[in-house]
C-alpha positions in Angstrom: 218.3 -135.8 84.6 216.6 -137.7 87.6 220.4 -139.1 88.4 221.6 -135.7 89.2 219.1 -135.7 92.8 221.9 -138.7 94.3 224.9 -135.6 93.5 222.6 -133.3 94.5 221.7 -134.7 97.9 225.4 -135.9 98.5 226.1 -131.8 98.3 223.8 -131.1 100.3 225.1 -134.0 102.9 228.3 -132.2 102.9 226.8 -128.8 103.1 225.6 -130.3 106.6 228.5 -131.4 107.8 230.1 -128.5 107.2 227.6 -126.1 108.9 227.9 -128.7 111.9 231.5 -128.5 112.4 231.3 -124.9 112.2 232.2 -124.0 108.9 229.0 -122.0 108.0 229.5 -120.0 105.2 231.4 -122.5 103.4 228.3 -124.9 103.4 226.9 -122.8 101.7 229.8 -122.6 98.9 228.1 -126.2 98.3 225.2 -124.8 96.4 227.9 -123.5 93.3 228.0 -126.8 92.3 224.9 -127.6 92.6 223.9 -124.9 90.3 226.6 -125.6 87.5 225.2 -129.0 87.4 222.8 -128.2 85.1 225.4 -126.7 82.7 225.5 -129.6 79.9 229.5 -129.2 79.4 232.2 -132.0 79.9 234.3 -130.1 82.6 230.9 -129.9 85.1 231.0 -134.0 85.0 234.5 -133.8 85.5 234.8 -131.1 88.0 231.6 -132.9 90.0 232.8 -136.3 90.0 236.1 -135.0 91.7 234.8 -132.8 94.3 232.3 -135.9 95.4 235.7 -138.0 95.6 236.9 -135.4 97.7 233.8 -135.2 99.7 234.2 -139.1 100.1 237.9 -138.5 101.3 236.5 -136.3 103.6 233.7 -138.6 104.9 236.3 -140.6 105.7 238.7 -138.8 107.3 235.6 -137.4 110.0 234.7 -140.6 110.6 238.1 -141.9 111.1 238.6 -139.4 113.8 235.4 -139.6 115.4 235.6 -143.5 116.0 239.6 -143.1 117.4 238.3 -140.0 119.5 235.0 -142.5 120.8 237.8 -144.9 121.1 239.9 -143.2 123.5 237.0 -142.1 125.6 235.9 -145.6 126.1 232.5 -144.9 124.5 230.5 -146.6 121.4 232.4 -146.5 118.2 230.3 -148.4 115.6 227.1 -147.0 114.8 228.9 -143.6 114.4 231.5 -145.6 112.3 228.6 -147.3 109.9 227.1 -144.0 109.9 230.1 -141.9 108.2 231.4 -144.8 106.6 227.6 -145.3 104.9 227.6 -141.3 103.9 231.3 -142.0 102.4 229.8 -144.7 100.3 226.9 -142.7 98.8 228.7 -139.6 97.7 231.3 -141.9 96.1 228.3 -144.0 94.2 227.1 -140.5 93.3 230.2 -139.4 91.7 229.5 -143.1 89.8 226.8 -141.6 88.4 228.0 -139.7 86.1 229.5 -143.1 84.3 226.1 -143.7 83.6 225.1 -143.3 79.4 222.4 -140.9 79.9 224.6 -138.8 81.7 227.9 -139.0 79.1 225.4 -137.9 76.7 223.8 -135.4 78.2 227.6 -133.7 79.5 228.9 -134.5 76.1 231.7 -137.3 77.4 230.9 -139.5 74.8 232.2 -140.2 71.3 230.7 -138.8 68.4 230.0 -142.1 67.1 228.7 -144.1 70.2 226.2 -140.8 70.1 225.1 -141.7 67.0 224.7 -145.8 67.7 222.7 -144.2 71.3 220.2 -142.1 69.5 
């Protein structure tokens, strides 16, 4: 259960990126998934993983702008570049999370067998 804080946070990270660029009340449409994480079903791990992929896209794409755009202007492009590129790397290693055993067990994503051997 303590694995879910690194999805958790990486939601929230979004949420704040969002609310920066100006898209307020759809940072806070990041809390939905937040709450449904603690729904033990197969399609929240699924559905959770994906959205942090896409949040990792997205990390991605800002940051890809943001360096060309500091580019152009002739002003420092790295740090901002390691900054995105560092939250692009942590809410993809939080969608790896749910890969972990614990996890599989707890949203039902493993065999019936392998639960068997794990208990």
């Amino acid at each position: 259960m303590l694995l879910l804080v690194f999805p958790v946070l990486a939601m929230i990270l979004m949420g704040a990126h969002l609310m920066f660029h100006g898209f307020g009340l759809l940072a806070f449409a990041v809390f939905v998934p937040i709450a449904i994480l603690f729904v033990p079903h197969r399609f929240v791990a699924y559905f959770s993983s994906a959205l942090l992929a896409l949040f990792a896209l997205e990390w991605v794409r800002a940051g890809v702008v943001l360096v060309m755009n500091r580019i152009d202007a002739g002003r420092p492009w790295m740090l901002a570049g390691a900054i995105l590129g560092a939250c692009a790397v942590f809410t993809l290693l939080s969608a790896a999370v749910f890969l972990s055993q614990r996890l599989r067990r707890r949203y039902g994503l493993l065999p019936k067998e392998a639960e068997k051997i794990a208990a």
